[in-house]
mmCIF entry with sequence, helices, sheets and N, C-alpha, C, O atoms, coordinates in Angstrom:
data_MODEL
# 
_entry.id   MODEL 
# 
_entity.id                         1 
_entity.type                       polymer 
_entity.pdbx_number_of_molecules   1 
# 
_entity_poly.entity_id                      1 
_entity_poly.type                           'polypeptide(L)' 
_entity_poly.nstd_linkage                   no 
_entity_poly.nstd_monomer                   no 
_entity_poly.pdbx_seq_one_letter_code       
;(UNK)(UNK)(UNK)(UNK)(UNK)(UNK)(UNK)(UNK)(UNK)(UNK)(UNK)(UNK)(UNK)(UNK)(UNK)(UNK)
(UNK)(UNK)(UNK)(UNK)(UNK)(UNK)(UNK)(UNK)(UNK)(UNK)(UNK)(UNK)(UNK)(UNK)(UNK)(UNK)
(UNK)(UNK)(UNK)(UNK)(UNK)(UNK)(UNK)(UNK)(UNK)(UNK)(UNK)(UNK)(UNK)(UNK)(UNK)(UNK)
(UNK)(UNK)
;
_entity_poly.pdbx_seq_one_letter_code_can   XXXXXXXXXXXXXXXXXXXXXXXXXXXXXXXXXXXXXXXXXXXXXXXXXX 
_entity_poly.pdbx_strand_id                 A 
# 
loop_
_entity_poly_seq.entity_id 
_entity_poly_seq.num 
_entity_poly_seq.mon_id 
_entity_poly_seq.hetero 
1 1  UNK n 
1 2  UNK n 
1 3  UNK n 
1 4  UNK n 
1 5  UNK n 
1 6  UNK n 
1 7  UNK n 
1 8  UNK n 
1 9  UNK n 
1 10 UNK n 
1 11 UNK n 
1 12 UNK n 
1 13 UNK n 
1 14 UNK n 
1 15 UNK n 
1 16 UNK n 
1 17 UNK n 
1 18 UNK n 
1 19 UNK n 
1 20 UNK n 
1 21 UNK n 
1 22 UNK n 
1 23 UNK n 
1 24 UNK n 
1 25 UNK n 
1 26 UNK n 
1 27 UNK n 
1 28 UNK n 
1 29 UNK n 
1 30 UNK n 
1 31 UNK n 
1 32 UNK n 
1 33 UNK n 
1 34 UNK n 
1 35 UNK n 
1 36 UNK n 
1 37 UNK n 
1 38 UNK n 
1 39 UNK n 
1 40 UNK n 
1 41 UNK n 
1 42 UNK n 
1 43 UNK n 
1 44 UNK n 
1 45 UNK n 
1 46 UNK n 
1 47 UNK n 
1 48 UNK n 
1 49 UNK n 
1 50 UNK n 
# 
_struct_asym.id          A 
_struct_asym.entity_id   1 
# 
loop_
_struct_conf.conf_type_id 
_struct_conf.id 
_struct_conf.pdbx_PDB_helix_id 
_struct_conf.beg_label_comp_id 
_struct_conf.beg_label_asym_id 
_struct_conf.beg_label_seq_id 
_struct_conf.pdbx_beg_PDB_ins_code 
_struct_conf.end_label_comp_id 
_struct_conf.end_label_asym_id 
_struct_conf.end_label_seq_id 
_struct_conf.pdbx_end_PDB_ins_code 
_struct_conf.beg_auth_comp_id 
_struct_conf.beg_auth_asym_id 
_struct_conf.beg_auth_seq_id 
_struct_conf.end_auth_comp_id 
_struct_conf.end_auth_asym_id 
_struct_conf.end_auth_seq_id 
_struct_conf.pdbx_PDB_helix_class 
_struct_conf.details 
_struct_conf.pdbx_PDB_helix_length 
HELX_P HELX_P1 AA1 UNK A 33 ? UNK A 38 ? UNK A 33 UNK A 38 5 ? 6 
HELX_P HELX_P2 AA2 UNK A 43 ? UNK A 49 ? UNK A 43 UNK A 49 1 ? 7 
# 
_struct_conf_type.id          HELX_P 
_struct_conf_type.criteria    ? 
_struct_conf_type.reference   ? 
# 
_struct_sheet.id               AA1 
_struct_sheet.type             ? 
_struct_sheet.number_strands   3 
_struct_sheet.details          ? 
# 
loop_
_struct_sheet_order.sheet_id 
_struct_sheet_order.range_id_1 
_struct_sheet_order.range_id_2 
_struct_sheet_order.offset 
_struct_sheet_order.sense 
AA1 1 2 ? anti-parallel 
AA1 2 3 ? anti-parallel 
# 
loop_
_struct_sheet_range.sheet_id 
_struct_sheet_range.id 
_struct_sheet_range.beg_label_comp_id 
_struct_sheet_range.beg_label_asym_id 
_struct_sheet_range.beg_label_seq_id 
_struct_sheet_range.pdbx_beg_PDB_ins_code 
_struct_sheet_range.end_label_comp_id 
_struct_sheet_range.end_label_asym_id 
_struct_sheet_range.end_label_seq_id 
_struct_sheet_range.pdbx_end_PDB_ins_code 
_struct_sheet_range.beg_auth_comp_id 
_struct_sheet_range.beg_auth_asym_id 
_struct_sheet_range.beg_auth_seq_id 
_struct_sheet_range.end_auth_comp_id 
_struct_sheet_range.end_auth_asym_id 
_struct_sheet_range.end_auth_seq_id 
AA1 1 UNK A 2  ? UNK A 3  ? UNK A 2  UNK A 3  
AA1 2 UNK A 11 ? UNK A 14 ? UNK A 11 UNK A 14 
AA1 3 UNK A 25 ? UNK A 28 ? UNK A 25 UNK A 28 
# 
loop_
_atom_site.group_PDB 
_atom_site.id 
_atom_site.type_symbol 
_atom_site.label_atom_id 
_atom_site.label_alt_id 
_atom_site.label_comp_id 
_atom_site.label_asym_id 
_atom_site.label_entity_id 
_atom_site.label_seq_id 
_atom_site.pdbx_PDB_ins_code 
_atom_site.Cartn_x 
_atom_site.Cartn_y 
_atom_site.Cartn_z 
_atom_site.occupancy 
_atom_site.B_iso_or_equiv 
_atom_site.pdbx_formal_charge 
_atom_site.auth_seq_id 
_atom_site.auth_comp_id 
_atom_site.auth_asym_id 
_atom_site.auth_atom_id 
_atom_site.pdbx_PDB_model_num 
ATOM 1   N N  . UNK A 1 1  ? 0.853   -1.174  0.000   1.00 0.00 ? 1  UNK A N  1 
ATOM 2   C CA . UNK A 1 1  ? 0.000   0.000   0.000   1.00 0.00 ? 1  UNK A CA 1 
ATOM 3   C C  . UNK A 1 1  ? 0.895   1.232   0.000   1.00 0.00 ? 1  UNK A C  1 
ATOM 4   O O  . UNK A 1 1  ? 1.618   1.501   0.959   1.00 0.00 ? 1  UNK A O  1 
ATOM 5   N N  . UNK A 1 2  ? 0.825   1.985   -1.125  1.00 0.00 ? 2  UNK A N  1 
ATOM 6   C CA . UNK A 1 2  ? 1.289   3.532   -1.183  1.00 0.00 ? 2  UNK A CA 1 
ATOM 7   C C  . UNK A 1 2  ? 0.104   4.243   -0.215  1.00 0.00 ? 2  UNK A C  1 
ATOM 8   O O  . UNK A 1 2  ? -1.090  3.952   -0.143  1.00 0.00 ? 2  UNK A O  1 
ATOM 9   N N  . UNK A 1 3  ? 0.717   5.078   0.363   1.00 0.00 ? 3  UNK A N  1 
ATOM 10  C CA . UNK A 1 3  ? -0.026  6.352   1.527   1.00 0.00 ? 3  UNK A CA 1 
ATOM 11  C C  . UNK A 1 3  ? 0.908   7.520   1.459   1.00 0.00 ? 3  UNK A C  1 
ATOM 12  O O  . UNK A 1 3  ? 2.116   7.289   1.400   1.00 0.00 ? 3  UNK A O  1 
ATOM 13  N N  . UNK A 1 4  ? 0.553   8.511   1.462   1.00 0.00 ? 4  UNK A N  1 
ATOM 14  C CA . UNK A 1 4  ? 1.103   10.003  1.646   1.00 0.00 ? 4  UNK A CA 1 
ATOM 15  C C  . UNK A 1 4  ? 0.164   11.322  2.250   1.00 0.00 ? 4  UNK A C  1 
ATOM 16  O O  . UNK A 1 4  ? -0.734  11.116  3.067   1.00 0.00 ? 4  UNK A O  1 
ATOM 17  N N  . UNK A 1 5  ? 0.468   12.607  1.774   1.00 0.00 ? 5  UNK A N  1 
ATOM 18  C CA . UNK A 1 5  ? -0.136  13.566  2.062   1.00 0.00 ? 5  UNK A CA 1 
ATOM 19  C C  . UNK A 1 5  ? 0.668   14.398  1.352   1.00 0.00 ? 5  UNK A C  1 
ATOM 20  O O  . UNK A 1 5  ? 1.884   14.522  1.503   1.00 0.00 ? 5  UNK A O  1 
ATOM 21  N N  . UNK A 1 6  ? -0.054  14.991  0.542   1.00 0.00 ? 6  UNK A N  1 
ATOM 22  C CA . UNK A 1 6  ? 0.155   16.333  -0.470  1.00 0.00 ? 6  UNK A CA 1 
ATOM 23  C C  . UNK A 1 6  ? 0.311   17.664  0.196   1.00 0.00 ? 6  UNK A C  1 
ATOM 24  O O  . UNK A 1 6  ? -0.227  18.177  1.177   1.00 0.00 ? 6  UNK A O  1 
ATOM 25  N N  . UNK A 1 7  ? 1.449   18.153  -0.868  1.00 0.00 ? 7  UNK A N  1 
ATOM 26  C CA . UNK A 1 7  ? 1.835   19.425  -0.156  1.00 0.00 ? 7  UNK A CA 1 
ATOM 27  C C  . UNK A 1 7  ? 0.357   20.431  0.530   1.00 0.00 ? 7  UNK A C  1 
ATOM 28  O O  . UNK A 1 7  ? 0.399   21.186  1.502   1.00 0.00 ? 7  UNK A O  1 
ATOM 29  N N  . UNK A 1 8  ? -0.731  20.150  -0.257  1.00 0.00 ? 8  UNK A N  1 
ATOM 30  C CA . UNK A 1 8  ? -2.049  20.899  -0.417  1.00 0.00 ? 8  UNK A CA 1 
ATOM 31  C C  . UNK A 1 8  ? -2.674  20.082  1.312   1.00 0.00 ? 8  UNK A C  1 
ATOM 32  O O  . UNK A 1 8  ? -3.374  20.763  2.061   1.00 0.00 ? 8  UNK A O  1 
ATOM 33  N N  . UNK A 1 9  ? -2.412  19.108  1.567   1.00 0.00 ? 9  UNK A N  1 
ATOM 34  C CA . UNK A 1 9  ? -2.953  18.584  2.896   1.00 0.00 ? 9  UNK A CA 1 
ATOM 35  C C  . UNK A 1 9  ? -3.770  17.787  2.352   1.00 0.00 ? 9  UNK A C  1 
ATOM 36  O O  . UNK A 1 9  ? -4.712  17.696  3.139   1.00 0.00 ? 9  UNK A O  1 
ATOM 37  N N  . UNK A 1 10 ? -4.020  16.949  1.170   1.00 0.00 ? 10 UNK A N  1 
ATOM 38  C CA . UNK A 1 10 ? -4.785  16.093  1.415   1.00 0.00 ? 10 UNK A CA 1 
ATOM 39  C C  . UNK A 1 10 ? -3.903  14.468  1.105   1.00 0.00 ? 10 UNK A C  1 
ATOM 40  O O  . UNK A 1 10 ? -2.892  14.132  0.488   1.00 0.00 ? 10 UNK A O  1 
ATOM 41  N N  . UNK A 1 11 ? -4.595  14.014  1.646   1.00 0.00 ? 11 UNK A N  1 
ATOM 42  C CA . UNK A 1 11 ? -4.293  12.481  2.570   1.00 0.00 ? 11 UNK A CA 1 
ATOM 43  C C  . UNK A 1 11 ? -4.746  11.466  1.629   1.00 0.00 ? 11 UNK A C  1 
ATOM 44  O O  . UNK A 1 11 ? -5.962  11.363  1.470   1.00 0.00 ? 11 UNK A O  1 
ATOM 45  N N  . UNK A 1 12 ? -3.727  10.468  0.784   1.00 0.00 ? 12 UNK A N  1 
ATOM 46  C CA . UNK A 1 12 ? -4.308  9.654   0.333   1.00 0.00 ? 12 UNK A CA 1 
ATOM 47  C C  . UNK A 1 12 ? -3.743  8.259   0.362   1.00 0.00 ? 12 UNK A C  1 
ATOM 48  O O  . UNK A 1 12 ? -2.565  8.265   0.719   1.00 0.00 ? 12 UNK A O  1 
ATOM 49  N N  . UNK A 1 13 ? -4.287  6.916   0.059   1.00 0.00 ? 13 UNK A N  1 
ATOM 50  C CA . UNK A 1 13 ? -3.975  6.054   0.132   1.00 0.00 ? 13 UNK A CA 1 
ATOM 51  C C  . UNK A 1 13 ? -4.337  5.075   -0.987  1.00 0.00 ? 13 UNK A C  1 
ATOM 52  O O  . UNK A 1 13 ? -5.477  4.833   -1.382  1.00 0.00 ? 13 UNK A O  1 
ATOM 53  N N  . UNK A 1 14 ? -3.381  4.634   -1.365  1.00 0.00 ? 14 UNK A N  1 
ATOM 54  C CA . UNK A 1 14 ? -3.513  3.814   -2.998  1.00 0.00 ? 14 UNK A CA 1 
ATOM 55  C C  . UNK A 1 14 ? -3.289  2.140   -2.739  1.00 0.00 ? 14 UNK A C  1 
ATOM 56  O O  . UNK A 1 14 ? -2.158  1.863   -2.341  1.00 0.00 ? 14 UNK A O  1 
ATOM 57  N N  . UNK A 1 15 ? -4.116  1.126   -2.894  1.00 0.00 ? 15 UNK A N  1 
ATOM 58  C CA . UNK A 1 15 ? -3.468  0.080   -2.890  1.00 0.00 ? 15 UNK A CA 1 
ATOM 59  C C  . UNK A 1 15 ? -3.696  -0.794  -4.605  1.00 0.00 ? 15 UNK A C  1 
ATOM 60  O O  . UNK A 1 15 ? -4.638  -0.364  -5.270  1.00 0.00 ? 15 UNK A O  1 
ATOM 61  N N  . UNK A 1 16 ? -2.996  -1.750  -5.121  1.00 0.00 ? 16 UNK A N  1 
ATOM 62  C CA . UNK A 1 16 ? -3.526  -2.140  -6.072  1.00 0.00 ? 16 UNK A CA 1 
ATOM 63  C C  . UNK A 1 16 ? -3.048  -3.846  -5.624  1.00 0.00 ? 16 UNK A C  1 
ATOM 64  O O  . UNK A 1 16 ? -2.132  -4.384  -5.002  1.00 0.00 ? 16 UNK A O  1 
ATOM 65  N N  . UNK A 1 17 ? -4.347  -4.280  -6.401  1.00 0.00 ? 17 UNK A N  1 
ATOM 66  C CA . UNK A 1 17 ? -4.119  -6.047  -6.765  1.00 0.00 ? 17 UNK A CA 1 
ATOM 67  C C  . UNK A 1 17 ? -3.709  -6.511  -8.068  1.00 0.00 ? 17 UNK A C  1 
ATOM 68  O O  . UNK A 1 17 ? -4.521  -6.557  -8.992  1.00 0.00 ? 17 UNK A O  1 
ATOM 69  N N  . UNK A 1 18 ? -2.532  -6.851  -8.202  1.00 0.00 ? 18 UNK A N  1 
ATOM 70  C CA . UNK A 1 18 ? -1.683  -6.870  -9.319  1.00 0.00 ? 18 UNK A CA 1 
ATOM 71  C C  . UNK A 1 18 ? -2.361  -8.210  -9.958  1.00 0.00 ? 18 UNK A C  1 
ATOM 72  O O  . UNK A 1 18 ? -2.440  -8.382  -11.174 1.00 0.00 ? 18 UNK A O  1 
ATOM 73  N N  . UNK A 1 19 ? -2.791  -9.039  -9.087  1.00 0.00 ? 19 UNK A N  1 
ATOM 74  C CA . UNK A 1 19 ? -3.473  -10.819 -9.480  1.00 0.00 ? 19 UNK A CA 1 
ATOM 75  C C  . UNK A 1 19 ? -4.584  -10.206 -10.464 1.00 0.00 ? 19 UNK A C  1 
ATOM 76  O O  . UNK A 1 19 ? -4.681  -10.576 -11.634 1.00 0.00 ? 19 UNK A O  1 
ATOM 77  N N  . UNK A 1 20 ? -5.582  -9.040  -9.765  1.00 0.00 ? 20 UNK A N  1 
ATOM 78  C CA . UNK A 1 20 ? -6.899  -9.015  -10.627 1.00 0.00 ? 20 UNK A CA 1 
ATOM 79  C C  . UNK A 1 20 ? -6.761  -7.464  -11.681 1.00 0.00 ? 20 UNK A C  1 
ATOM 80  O O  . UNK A 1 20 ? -7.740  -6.939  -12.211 1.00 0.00 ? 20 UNK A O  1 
ATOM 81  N N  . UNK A 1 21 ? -5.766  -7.103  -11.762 1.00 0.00 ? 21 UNK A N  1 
ATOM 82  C CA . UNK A 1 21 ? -5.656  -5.258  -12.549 1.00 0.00 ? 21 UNK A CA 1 
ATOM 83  C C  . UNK A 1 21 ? -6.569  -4.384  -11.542 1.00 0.00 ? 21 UNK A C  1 
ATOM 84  O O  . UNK A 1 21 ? -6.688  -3.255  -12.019 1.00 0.00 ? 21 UNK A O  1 
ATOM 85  N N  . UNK A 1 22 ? -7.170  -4.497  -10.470 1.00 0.00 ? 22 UNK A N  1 
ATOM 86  C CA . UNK A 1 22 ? -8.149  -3.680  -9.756  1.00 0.00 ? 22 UNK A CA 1 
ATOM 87  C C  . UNK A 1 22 ? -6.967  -3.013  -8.913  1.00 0.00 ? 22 UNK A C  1 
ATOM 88  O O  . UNK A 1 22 ? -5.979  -3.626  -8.508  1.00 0.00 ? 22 UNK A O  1 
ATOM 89  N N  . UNK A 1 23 ? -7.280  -1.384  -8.676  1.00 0.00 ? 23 UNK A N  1 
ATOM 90  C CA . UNK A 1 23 ? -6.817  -0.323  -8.166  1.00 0.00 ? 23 UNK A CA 1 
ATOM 91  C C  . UNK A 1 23 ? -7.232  -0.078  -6.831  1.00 0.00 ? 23 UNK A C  1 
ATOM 92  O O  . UNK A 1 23 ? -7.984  -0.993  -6.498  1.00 0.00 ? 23 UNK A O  1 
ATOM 93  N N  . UNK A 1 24 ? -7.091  0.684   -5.989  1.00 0.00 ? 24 UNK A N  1 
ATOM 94  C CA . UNK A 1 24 ? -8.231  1.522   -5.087  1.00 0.00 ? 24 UNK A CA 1 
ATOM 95  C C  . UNK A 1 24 ? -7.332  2.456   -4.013  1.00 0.00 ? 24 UNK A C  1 
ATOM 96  O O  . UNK A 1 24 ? -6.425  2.402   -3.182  1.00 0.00 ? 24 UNK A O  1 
ATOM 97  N N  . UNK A 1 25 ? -8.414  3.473   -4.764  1.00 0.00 ? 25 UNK A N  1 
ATOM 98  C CA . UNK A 1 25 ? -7.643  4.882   -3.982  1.00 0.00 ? 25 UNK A CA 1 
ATOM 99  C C  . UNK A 1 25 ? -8.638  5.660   -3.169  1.00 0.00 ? 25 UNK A C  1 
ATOM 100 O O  . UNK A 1 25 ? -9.769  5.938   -3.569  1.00 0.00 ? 25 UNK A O  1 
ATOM 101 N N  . UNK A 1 26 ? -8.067  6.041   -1.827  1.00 0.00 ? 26 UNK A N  1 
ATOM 102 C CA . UNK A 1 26 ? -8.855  6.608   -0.910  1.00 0.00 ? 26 UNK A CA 1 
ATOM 103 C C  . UNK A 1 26 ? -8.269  8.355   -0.981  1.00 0.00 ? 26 UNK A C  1 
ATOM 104 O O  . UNK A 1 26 ? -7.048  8.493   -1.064  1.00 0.00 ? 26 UNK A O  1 
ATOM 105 N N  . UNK A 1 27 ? -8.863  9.221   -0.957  1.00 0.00 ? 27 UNK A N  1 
ATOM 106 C CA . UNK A 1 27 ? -8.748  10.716  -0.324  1.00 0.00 ? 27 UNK A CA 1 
ATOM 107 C C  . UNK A 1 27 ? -9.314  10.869  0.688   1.00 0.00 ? 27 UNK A C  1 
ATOM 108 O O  . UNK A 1 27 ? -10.423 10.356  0.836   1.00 0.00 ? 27 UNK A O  1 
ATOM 109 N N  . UNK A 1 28 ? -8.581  11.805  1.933   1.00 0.00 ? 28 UNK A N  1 
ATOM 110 C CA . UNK A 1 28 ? -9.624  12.554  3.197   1.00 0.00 ? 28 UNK A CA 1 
ATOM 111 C C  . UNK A 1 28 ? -8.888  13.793  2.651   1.00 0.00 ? 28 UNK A C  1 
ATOM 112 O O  . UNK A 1 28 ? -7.930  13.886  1.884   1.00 0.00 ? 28 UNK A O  1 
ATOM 113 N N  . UNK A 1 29 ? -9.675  14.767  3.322   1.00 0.00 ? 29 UNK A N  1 
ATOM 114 C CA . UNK A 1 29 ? -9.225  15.847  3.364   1.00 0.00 ? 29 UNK A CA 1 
ATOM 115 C C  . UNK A 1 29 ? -9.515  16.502  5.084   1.00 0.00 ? 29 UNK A C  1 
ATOM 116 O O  . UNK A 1 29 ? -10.372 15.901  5.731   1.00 0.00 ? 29 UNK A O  1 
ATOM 117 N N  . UNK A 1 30 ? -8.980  17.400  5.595   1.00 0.00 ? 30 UNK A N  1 
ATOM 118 C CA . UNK A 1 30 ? -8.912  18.104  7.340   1.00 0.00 ? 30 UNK A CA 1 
ATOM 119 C C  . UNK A 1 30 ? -10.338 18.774  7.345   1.00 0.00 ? 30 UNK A C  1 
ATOM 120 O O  . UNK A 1 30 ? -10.464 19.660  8.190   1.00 0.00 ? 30 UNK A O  1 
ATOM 121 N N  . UNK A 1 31 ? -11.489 18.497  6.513   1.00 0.00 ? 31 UNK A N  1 
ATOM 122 C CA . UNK A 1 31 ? -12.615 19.835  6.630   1.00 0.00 ? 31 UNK A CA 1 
ATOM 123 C C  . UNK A 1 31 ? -13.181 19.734  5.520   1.00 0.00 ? 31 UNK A C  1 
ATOM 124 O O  . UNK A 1 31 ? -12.735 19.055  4.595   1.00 0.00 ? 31 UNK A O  1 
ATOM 125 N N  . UNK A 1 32 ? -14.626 20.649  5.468   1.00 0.00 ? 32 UNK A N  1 
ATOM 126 C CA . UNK A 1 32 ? -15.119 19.869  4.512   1.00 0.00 ? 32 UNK A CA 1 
ATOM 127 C C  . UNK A 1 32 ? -15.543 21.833  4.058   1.00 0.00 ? 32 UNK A C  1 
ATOM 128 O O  . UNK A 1 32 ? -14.685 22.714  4.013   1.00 0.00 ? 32 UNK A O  1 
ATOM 129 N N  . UNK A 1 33 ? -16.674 21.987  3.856   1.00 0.00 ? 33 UNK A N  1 
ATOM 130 C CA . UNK A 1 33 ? -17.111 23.333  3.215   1.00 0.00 ? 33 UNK A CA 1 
ATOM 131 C C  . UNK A 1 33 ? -16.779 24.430  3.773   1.00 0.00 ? 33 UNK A C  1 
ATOM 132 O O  . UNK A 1 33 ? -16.223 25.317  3.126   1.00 0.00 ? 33 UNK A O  1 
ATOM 133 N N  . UNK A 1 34 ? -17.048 24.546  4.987   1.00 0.00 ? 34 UNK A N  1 
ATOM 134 C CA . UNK A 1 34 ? -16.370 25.118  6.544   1.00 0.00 ? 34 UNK A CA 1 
ATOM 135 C C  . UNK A 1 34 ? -15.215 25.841  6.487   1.00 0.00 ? 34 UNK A C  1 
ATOM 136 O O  . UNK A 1 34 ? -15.064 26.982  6.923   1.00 0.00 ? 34 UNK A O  1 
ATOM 137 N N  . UNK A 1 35 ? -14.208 24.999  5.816   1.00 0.00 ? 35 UNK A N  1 
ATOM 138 C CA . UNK A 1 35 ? -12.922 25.099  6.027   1.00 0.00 ? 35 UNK A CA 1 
ATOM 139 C C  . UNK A 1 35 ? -12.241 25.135  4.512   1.00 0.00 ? 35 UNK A C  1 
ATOM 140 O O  . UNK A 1 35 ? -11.179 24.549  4.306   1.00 0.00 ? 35 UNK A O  1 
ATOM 141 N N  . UNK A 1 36 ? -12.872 25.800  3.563   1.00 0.00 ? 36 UNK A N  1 
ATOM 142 C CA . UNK A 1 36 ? -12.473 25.741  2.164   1.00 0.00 ? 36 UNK A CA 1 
ATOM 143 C C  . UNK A 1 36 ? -11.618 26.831  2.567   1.00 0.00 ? 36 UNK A C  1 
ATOM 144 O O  . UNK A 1 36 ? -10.484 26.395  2.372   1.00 0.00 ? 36 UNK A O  1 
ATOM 145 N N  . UNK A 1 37 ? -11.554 27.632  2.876   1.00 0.00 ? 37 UNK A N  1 
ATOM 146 C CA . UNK A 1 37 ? -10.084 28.930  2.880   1.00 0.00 ? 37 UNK A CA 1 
ATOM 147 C C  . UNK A 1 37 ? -9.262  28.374  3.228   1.00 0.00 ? 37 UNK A C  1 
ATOM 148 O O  . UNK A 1 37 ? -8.259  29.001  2.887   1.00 0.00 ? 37 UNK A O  1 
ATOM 149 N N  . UNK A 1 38 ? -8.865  27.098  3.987   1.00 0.00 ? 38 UNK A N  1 
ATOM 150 C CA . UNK A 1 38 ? -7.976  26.715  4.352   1.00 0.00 ? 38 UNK A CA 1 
ATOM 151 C C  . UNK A 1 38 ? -7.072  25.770  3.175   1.00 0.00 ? 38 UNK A C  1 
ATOM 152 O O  . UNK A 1 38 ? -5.921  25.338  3.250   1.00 0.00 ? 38 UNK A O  1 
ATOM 153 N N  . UNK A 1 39 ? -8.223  25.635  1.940   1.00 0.00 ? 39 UNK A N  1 
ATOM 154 C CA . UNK A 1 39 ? -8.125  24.390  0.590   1.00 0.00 ? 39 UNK A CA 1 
ATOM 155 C C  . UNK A 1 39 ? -7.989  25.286  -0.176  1.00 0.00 ? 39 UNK A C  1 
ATOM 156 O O  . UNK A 1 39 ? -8.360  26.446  -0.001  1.00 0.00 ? 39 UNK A O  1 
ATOM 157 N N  . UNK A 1 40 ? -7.371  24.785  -1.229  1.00 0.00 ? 40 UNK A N  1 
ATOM 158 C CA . UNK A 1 40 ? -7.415  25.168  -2.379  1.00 0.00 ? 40 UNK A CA 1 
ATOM 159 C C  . UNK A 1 40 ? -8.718  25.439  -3.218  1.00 0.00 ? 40 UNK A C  1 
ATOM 160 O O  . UNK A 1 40 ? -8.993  24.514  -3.983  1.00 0.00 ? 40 UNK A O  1 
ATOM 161 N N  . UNK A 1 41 ? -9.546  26.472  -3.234  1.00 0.00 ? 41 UNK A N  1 
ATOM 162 C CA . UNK A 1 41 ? -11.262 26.474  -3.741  1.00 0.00 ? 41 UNK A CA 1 
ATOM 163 C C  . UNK A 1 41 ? -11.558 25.126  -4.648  1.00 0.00 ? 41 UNK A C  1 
ATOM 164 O O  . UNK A 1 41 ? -10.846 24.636  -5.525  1.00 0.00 ? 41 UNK A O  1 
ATOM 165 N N  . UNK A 1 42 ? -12.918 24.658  -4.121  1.00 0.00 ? 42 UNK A N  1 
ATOM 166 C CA . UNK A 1 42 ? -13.160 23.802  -4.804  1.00 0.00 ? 42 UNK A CA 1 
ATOM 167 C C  . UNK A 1 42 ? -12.616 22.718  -4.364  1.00 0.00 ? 42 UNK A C  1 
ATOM 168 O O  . UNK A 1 42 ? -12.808 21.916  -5.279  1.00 0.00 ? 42 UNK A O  1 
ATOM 169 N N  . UNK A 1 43 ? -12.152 22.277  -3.677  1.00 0.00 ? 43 UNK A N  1 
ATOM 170 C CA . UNK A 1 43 ? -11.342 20.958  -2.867  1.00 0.00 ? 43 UNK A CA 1 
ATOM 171 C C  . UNK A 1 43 ? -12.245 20.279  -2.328  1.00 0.00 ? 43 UNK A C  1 
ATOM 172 O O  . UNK A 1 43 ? -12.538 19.177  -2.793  1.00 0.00 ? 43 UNK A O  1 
ATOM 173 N N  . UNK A 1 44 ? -12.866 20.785  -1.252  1.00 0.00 ? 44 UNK A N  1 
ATOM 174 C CA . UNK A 1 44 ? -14.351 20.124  -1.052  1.00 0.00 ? 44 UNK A CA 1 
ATOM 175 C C  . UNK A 1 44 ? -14.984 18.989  -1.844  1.00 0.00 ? 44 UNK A C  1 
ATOM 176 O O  . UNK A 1 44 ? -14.875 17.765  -1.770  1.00 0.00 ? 44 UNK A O  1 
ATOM 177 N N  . UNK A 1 45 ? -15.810 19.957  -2.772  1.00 0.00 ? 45 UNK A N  1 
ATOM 178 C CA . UNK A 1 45 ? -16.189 19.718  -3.664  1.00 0.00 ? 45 UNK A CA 1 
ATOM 179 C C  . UNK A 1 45 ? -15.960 18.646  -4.214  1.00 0.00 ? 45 UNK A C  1 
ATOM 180 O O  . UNK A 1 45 ? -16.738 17.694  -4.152  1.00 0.00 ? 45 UNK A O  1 
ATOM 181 N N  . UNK A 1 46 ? -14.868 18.634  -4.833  1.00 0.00 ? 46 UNK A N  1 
ATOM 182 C CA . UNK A 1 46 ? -14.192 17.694  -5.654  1.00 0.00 ? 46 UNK A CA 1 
ATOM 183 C C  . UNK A 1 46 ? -14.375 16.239  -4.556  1.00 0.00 ? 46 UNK A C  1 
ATOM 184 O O  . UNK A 1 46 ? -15.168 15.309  -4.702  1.00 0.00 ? 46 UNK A O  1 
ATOM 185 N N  . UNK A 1 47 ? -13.738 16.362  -3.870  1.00 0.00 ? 47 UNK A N  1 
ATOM 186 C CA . UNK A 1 47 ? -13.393 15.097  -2.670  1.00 0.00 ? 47 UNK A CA 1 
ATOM 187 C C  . UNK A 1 47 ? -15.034 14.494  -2.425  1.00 0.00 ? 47 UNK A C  1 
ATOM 188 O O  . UNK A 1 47 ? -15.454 13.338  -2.376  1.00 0.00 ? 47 UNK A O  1 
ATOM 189 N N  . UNK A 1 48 ? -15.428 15.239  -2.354  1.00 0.00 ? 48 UNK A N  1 
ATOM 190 C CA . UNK A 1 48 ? -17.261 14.746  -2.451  1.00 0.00 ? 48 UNK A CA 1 
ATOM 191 C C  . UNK A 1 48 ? -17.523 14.112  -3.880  1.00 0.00 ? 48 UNK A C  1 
ATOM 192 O O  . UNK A 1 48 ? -18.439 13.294  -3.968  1.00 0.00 ? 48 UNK A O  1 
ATOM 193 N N  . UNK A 1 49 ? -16.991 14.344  -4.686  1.00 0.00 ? 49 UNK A N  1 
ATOM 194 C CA . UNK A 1 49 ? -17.592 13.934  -5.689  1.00 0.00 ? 49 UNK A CA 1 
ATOM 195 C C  . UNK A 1 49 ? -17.063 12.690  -5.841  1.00 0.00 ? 49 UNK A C  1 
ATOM 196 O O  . UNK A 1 49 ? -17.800 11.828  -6.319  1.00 0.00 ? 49 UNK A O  1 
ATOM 197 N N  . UNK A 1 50 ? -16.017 12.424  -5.558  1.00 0.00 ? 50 UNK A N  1 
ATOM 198 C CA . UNK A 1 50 ? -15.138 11.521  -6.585  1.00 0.00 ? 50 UNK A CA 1 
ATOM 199 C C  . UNK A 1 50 ? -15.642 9.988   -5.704  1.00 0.00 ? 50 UNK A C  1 
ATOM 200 O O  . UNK A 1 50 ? -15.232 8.893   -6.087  1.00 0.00 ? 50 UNK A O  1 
# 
C-alpha cells in the first residue's frame, strides 16, 4: 500500500491487486465546506464527488 499527504494537505492512500488489474484509492481531506479557505477552492467539492 502507497499512503502520503500532499503538499495541499490532502491524505491519500492507494493500494492495487496486481493478481486481478483492480486499483483503489482513498482521499480525506482536514474539513469539509467550513474550512475551504484553508483548501485550495473547490477541494471540497471535488473530494465529495469523486
Amino acid at each position: 500500500m502507497l499512503w502520503g499527504v500532499t503538499d495541499e494537505g490532502l491524505r491519500y492512500a492507494i493500494r492495487q491487486r496486481p493478481a486481478s488489474g483492480v486499483a483503489y484509492c482513498a482521499l480525506t481531506i482536514g474539513g469539509g465546506t467550513r474550512a475551504e479557505e484553508e483548501l485550495p477552492e473547490g477541494t471540497a467539492h471535488f473530494v465529495e464527488q469523486c
